[in-house]
C-alpha positions in Angstrom: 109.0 51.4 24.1 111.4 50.8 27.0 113.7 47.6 26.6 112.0 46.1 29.5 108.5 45.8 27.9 110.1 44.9 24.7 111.9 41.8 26.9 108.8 40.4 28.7 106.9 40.5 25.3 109.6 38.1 23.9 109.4 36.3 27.2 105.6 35.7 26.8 106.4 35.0 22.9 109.2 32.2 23.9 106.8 30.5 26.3 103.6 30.3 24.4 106.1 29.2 21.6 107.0 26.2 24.3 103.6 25.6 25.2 102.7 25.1 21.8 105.8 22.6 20.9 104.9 20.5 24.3 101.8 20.3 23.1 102.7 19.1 19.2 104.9 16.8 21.1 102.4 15.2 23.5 99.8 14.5 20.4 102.7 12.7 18.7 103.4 10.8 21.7 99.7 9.6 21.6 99.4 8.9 18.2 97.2 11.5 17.3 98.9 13.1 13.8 95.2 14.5 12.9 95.3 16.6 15.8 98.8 17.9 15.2 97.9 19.0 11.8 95.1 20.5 12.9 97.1 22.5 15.6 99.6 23.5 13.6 97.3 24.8 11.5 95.3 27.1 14.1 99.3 28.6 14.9 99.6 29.3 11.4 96.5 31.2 11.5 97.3 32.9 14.0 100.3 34.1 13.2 98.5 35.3 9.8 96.1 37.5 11.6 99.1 38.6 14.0 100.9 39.8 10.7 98.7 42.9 10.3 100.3 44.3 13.3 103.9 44.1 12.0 103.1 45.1 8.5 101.8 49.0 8.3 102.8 49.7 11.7 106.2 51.9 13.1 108.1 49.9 15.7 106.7 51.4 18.8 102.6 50.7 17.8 103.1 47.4 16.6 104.7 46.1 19.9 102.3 47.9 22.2 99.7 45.8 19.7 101.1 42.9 20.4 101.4 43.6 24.0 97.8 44.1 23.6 97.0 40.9 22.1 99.1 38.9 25.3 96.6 41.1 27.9 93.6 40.5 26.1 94.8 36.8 26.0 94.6 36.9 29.9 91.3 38.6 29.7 89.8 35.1 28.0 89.8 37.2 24.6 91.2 36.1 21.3 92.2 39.7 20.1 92.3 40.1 15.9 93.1 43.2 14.5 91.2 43.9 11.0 91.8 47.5 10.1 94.9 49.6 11.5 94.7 52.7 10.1 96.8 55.1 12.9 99.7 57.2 13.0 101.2 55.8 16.5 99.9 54.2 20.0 100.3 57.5 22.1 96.7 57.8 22.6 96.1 54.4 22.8 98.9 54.3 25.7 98.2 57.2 27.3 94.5 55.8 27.8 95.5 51.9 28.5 93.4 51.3 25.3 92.1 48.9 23.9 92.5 46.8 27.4 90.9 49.1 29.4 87.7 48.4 26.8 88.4 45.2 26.4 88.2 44.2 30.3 84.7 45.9 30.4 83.7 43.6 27.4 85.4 40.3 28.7 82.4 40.2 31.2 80.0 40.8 28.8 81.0 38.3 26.4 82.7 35.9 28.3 81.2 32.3 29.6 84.3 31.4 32.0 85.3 28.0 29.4 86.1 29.1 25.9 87.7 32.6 24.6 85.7 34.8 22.9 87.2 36.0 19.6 87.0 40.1 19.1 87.8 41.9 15.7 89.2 45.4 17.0 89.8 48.3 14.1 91.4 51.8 14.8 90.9 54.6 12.8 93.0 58.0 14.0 91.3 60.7 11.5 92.0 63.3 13.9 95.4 64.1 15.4 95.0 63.1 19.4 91.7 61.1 18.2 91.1 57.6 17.8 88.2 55.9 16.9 88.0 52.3 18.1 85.2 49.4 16.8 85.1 46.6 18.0 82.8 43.5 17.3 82.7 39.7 18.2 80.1 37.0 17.9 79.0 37.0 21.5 77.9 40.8 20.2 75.7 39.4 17.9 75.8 41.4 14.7 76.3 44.8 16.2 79.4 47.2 16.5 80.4 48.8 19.3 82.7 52.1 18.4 84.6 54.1 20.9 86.4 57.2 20.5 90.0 57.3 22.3 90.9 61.0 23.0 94.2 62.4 24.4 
């Protein structure tokens, strides 16, 4: 991953970090200590589910991941990943994947006021193949699977 992608990740990381610590500071300026713990505790969440990416991952695949996660954000889509079972993103960036899938869903699933949360899995059985499933609420209790090829 070039240096510059790897700075405007940290970037976006520093100020939704700052949006999150204005936002502690103005409950505590109202009053409202519930609502801080409460807040706290959805950013402790999701920082959980955001650890899968870092754990079983080389360098390079979990930042484009996480890069993933911060364009999915600005698609309206609360992006978890659940199973990560790849050798590296090449496919995936090659193909502008998942994004490019998850733009086509974001109208699909999207109502314009509240984010739609989507469990993504990738499963790379085949060298230059990557299968990609991919389910939220909005989907009702199906799966959709897509297969990423070189």
């Amino acid at each position: 991953m070039k240096a510059q992608k790897a700075v405007d990740i940290l970037r976006r990381t520093r100020h939704d970090f700052l949006n999150h610590l204005q936002v502690i500071t103005g409950y505590i300026e109202l009053g409202k200590l519930e609502d801080v713990k409460d807040y706290i505790t959805c950013i402790v969440e999701e920082m959980v589910a955001q650890r899968t990416v870092f754990e079983f991952l080389d360098a390079e695949t979990a930042l484009y991941l996480y890069e993933q996660m911060f364009l999915a954000h600005d698609l309206g889509i609360i992006l978890r990943y659940k199973d990560l079972k790849i050798k590296s993103s090449f496919v995936l960036t090659n193909n502008n994947e998942p994004y490019n899938t998850l733009k086509s869903l974001a109208e699909v699933v999207g109502d314009g006021e509240d984010e739609a949360l989507m469990y993504l899995s990738l499963y790379e059985e085949n060298e230059g193949e990557i299968d990609m499933v991919v389910s939220c609420a909005q989907l009702g209790e199906k799966t959709l699977e897509f297969k990423i090829k070189e």
